[in-house]
Backbone as XML, in Angstrom:
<?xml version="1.0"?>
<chain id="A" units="angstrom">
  <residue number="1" name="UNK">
    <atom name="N" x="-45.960" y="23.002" z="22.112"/>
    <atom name="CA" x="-44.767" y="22.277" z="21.764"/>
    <atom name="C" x="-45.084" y="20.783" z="21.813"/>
  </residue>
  <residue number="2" name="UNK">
    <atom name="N" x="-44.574" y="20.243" z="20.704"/>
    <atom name="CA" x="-45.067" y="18.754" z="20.828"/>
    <atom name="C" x="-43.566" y="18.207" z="21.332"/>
  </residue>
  <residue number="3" name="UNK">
    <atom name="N" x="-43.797" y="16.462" z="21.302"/>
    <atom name="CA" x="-42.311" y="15.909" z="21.659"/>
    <atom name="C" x="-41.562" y="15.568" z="20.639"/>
  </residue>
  <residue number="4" name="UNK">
    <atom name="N" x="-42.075" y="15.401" z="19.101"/>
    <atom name="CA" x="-41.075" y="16.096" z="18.294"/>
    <atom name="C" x="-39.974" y="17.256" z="17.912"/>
  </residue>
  <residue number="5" name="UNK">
    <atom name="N" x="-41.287" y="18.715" z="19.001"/>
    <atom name="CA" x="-40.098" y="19.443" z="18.604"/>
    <atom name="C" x="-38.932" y="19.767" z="19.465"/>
  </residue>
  <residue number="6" name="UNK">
    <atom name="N" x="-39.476" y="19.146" z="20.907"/>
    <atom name="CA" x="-38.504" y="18.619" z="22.053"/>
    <atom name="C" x="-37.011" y="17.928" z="21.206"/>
  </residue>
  <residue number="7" name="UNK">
    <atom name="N" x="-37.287" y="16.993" z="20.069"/>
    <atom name="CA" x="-36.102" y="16.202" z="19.869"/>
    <atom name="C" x="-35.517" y="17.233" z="18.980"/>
  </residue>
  <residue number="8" name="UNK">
    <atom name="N" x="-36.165" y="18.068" z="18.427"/>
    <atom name="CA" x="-35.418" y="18.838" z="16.880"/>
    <atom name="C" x="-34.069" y="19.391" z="17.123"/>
  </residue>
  <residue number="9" name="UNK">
    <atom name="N" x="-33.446" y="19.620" z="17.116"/>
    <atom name="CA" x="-32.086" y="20.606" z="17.776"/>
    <atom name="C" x="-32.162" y="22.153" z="17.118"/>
  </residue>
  <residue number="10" name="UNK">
    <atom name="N" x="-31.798" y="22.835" z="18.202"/>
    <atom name="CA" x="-31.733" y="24.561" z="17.983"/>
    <atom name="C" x="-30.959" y="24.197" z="16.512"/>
  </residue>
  <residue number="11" name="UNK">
    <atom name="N" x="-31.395" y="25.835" z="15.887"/>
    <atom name="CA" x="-30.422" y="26.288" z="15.023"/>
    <atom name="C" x="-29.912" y="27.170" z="15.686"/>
  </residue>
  <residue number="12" name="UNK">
    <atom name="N" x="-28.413" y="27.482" z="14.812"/>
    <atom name="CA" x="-27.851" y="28.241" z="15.315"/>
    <atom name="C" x="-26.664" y="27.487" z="15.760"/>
  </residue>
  <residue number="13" name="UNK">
    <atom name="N" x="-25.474" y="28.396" z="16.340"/>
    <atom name="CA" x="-24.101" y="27.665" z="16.322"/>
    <atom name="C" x="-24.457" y="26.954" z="17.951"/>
  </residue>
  <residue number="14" name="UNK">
    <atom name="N" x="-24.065" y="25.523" z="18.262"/>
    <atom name="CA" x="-23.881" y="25.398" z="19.853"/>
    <atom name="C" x="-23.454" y="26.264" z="20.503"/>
  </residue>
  <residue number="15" name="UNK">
    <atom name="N" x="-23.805" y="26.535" z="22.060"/>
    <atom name="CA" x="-23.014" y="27.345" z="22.711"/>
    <atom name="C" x="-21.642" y="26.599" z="23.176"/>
  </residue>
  <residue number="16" name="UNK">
    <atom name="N" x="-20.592" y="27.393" z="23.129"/>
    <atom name="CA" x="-19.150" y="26.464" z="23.027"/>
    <atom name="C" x="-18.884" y="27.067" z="25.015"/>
  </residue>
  <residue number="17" name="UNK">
    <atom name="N" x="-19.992" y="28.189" z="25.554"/>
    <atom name="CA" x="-19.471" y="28.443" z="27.041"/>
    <atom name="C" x="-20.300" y="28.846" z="27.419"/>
  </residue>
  <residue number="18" name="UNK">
    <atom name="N" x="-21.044" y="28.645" z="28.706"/>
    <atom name="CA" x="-22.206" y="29.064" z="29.586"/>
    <atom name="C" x="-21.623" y="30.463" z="29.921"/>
  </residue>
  <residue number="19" name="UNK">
    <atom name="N" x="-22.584" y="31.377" z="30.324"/>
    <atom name="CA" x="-22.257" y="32.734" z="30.950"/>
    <atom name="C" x="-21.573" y="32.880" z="31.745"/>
  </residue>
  <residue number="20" name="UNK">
    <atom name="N" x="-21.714" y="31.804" z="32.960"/>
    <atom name="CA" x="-20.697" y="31.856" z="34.120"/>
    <atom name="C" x="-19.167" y="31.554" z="33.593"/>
  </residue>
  <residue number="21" name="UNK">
    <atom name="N" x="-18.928" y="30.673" z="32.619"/>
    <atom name="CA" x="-18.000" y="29.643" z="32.145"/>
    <atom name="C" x="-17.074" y="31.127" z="31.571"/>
  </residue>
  <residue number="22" name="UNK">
    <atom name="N" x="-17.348" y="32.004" z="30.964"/>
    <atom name="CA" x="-16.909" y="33.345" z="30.442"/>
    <atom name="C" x="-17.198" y="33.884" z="31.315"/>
  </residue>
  <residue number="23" name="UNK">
    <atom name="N" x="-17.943" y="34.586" z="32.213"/>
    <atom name="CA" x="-17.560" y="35.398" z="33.501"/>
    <atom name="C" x="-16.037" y="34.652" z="34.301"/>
  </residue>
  <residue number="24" name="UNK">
    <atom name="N" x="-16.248" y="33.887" z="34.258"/>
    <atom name="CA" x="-14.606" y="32.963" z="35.419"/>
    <atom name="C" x="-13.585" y="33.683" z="34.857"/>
  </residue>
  <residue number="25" name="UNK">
    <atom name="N" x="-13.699" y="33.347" z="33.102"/>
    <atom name="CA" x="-12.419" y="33.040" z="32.306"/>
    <atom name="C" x="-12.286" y="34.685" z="32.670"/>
  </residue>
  <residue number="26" name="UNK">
    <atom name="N" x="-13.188" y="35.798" z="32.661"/>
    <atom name="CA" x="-13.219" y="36.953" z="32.869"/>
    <atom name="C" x="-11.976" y="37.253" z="33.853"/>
  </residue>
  <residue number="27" name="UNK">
    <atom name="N" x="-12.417" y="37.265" z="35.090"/>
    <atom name="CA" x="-12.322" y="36.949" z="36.608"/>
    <atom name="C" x="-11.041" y="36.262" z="36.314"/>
  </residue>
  <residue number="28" name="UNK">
    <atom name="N" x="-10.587" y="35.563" z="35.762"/>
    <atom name="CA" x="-9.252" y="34.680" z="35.858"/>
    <atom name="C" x="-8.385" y="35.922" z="35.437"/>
  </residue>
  <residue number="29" name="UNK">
    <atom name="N" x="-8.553" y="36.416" z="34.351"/>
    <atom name="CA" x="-7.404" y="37.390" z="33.420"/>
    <atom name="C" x="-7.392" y="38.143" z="33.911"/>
  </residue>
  <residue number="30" name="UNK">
    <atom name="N" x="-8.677" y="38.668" z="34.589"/>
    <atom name="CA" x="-8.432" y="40.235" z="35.303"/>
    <atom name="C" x="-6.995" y="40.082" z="36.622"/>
  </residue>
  <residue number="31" name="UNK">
    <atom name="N" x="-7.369" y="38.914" z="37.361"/>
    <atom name="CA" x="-6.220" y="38.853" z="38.375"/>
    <atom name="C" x="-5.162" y="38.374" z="38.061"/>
  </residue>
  <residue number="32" name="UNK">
    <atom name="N" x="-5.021" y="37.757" z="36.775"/>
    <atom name="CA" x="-3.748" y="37.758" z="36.304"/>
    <atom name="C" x="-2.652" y="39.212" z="35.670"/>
  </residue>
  <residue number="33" name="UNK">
    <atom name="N" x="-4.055" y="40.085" z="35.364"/>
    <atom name="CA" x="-3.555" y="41.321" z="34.471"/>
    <atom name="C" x="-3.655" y="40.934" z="33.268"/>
  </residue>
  <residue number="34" name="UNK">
    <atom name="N" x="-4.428" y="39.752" z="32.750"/>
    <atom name="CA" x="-4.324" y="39.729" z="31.324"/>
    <atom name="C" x="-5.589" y="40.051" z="30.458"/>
  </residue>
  <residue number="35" name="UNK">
    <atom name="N" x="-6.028" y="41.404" z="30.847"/>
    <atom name="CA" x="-7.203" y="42.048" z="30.049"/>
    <atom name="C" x="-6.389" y="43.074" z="28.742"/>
  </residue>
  <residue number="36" name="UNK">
    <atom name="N" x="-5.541" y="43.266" z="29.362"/>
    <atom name="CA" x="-4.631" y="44.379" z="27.912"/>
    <atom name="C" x="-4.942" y="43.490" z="26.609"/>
  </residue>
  <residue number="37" name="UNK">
    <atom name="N" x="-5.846" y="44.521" z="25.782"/>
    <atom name="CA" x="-5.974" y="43.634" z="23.993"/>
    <atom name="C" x="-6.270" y="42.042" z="24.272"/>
  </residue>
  <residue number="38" name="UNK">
    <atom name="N" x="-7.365" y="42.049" z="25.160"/>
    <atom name="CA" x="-7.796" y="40.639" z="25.280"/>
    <atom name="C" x="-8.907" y="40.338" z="24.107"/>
  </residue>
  <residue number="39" name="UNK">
    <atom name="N" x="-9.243" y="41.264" z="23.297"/>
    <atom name="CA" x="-9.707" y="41.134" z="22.086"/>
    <atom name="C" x="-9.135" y="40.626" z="20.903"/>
  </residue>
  <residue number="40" name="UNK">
    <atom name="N" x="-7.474" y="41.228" z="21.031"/>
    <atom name="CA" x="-6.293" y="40.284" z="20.134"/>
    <atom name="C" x="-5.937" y="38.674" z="20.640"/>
  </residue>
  <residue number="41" name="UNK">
    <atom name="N" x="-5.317" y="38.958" z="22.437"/>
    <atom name="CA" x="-4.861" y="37.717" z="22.292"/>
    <atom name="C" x="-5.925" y="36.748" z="22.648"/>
  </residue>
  <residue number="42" name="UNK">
    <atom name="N" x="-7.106" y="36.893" z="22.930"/>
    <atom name="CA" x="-8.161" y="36.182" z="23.097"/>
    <atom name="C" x="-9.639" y="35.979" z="22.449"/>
  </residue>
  <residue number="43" name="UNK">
    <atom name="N" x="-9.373" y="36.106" z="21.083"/>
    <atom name="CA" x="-10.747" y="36.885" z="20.810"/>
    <atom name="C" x="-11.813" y="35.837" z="21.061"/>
  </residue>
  <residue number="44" name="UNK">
    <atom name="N" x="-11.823" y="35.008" z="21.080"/>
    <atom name="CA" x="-12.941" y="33.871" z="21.471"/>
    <atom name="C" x="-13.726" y="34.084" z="22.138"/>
  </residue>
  <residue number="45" name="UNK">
    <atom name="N" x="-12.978" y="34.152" z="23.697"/>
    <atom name="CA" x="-13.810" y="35.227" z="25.070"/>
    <atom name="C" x="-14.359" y="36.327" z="24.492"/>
  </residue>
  <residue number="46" name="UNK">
    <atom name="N" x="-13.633" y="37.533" z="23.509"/>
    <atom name="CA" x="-14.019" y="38.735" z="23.855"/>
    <atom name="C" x="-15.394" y="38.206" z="22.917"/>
  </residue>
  <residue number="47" name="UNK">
    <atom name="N" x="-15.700" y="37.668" z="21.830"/>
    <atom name="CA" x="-16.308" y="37.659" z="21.064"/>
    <atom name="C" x="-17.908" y="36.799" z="22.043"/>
  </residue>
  <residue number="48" name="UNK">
    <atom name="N" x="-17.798" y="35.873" z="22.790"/>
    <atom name="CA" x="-18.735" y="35.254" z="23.662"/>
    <atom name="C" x="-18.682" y="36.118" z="24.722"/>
  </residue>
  <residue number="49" name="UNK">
    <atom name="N" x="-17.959" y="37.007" z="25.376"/>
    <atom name="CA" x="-18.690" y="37.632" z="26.220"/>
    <atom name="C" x="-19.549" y="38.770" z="25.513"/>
  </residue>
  <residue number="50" name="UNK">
    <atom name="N" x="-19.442" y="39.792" z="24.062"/>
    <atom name="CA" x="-20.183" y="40.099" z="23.950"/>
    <atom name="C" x="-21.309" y="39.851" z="23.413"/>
  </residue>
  <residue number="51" name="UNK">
    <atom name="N" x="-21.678" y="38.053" z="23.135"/>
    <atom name="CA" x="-22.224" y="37.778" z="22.909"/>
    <atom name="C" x="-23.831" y="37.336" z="23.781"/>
  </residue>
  <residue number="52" name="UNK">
    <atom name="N" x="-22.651" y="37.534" z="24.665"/>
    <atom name="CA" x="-23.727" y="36.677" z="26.278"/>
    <atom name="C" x="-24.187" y="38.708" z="26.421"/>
  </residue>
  <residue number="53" name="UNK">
    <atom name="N" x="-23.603" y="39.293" z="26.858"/>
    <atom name="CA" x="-23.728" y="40.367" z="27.402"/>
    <atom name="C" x="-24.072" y="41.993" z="26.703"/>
  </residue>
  <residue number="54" name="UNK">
    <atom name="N" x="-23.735" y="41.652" z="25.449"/>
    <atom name="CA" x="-24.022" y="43.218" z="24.800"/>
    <atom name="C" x="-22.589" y="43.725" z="24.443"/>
  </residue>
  <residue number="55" name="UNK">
    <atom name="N" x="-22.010" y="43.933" z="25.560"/>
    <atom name="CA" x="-20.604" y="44.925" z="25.079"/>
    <atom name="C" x="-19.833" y="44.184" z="25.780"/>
  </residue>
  <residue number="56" name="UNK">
    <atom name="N" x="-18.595" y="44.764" z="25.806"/>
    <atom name="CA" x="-17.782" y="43.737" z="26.692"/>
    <atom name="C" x="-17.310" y="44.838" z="28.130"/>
  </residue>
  <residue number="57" name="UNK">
    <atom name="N" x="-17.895" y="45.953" z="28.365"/>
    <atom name="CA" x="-18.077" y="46.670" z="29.578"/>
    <atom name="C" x="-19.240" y="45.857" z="30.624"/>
  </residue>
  <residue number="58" name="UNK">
    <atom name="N" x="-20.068" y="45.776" z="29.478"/>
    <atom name="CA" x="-21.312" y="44.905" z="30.473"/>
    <atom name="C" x="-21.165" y="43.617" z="30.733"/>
  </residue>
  <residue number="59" name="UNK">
    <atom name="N" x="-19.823" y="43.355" z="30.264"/>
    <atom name="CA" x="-19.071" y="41.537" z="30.504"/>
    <atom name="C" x="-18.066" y="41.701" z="32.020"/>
  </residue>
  <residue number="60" name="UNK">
    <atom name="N" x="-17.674" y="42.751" z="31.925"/>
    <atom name="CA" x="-16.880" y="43.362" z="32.729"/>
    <atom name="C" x="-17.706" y="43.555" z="34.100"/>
  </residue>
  <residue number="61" name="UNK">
    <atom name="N" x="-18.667" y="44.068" z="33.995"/>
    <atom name="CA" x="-19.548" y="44.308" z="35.039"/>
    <atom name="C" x="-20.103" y="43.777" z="35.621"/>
  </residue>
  <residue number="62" name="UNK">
    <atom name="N" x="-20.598" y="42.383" z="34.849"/>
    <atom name="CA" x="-21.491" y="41.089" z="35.052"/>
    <atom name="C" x="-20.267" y="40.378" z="35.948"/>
  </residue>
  <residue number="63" name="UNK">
    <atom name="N" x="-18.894" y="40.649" z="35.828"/>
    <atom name="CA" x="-17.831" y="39.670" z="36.007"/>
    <atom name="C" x="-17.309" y="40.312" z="37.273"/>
  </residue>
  <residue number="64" name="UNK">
    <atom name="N" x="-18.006" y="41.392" z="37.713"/>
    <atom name="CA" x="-17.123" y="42.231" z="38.967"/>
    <atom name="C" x="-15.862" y="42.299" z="38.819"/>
  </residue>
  <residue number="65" name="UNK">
    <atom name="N" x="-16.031" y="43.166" z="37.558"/>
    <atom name="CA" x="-14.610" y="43.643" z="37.172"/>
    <atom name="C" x="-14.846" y="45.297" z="36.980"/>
  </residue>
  <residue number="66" name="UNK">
    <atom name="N" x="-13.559" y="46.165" z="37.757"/>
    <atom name="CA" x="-14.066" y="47.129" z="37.399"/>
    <atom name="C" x="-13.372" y="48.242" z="36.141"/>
  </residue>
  <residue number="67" name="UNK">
    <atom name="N" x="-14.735" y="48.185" z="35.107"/>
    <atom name="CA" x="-14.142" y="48.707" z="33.856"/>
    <atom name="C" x="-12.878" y="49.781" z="33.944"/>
  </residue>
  <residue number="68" name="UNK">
    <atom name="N" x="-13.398" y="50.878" z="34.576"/>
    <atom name="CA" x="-12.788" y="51.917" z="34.264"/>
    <atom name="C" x="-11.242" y="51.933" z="34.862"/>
  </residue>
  <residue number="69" name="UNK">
    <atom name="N" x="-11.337" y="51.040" z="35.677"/>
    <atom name="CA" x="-9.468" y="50.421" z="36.159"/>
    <atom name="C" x="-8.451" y="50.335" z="34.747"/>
  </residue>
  <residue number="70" name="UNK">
    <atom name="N" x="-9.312" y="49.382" z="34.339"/>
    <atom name="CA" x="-8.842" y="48.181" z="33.010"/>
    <atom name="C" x="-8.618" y="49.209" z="32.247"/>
  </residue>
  <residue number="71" name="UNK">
    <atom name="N" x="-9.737" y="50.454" z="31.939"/>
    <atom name="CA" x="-9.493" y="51.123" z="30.657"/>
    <atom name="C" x="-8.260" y="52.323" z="30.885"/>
  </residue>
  <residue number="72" name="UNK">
    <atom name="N" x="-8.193" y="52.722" z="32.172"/>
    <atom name="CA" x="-7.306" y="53.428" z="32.678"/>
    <atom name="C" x="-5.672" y="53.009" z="32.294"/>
  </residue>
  <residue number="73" name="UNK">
    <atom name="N" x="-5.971" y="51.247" z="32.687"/>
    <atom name="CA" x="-4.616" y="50.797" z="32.727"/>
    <atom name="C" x="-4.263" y="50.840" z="31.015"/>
  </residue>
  <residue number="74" name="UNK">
    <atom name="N" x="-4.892" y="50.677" z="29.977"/>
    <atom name="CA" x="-5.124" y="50.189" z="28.798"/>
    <atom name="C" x="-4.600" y="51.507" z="27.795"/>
  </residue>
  <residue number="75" name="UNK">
    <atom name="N" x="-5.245" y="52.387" z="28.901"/>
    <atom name="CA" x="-4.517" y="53.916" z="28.180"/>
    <atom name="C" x="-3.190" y="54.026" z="28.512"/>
  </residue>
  <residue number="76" name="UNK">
    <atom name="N" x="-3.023" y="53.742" z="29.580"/>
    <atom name="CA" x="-1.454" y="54.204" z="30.449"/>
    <atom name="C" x="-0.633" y="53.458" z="28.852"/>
  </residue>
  <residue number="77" name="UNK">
    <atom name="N" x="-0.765" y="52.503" z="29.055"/>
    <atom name="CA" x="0.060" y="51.307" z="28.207"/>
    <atom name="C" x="0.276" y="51.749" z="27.091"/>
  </residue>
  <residue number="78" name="UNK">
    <atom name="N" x="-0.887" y="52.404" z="26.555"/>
    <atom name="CA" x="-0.550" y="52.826" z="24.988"/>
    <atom name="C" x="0.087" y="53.865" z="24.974"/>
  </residue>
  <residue number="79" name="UNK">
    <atom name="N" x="0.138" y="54.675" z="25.676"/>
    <atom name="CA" x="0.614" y="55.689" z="25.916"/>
    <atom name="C" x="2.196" y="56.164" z="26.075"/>
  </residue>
  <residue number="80" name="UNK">
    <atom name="N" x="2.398" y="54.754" z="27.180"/>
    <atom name="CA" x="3.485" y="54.500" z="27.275"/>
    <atom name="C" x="4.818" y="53.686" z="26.056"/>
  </residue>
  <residue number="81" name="UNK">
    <atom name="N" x="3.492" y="52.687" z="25.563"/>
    <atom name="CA" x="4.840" y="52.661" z="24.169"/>
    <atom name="C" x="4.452" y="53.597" z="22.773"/>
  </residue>
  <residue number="82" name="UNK">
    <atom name="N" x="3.681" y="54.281" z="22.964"/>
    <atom name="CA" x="3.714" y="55.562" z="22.205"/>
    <atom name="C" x="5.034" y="56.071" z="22.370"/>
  </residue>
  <residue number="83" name="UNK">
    <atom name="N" x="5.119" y="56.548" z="23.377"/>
    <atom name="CA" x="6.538" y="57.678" z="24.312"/>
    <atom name="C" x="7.480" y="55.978" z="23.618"/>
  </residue>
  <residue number="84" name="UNK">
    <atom name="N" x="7.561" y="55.209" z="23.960"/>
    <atom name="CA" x="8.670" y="54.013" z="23.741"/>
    <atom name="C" x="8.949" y="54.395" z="21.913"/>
  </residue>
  <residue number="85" name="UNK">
    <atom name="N" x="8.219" y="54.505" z="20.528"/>
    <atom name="CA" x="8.283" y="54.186" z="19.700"/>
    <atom name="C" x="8.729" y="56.170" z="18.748"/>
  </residue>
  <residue number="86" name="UNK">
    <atom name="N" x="8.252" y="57.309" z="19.873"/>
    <atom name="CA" x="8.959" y="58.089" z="19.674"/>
    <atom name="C" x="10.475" y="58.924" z="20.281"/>
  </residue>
  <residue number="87" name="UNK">
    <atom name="N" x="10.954" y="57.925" z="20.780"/>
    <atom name="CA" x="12.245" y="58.401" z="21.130"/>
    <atom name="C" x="13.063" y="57.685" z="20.373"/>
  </residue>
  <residue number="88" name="UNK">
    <atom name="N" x="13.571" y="58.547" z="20.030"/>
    <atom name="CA" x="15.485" y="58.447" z="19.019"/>
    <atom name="C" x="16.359" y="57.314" z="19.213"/>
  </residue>
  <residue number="89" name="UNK">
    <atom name="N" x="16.548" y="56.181" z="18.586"/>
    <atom name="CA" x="17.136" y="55.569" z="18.694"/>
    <atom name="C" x="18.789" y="55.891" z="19.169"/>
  </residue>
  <residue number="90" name="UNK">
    <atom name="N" x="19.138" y="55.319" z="20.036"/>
    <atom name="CA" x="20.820" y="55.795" z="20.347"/>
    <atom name="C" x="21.532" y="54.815" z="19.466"/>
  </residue>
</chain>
């Protein structure tokens, strides 16, 4: 490597969040409860954590979060306005 190519700049998009910087934001939503469709209302995160990490289970994991809670809760929910969107209007 010379000190030209020291000055060159990466290609590729900047990173807009360090790993830890998306593990927090992780860690923040989980104790808020705001992982439900954090792919809709957040896709930024979901899209950089699987970027840092592979999937976003292994974002989850990296973040000491535990998946199968989240996915548990994620089913309940749908489930539940499933049952909400088939009952009979009065």
């Amino acid at each position: 490597m010379t000190a030209t190519d020291a000055a060159t700049p990466r290609r590729g998009r900047p990173p807009l969040a360090s790993r830890e910087q998306v593990l927090e934001q992780i860690r923040q939503f989980a104790r808020d409860g705001q992982l439900f469709r954090v792919h809709v209302s957040h896709p930024a995160l979901y899209a950089r954590a699987r970027r840092h990490h592979g999937t976003w289970a292994a974002a989850l994991a990296a973040a000491g979060v535990p998946s199968e809670t989240i996915v548990a809760d994620a089913r309940r929910r749908s489930l539940d306005g499933r049952r909400k969107k088939s009952q009979p209007l009065d």
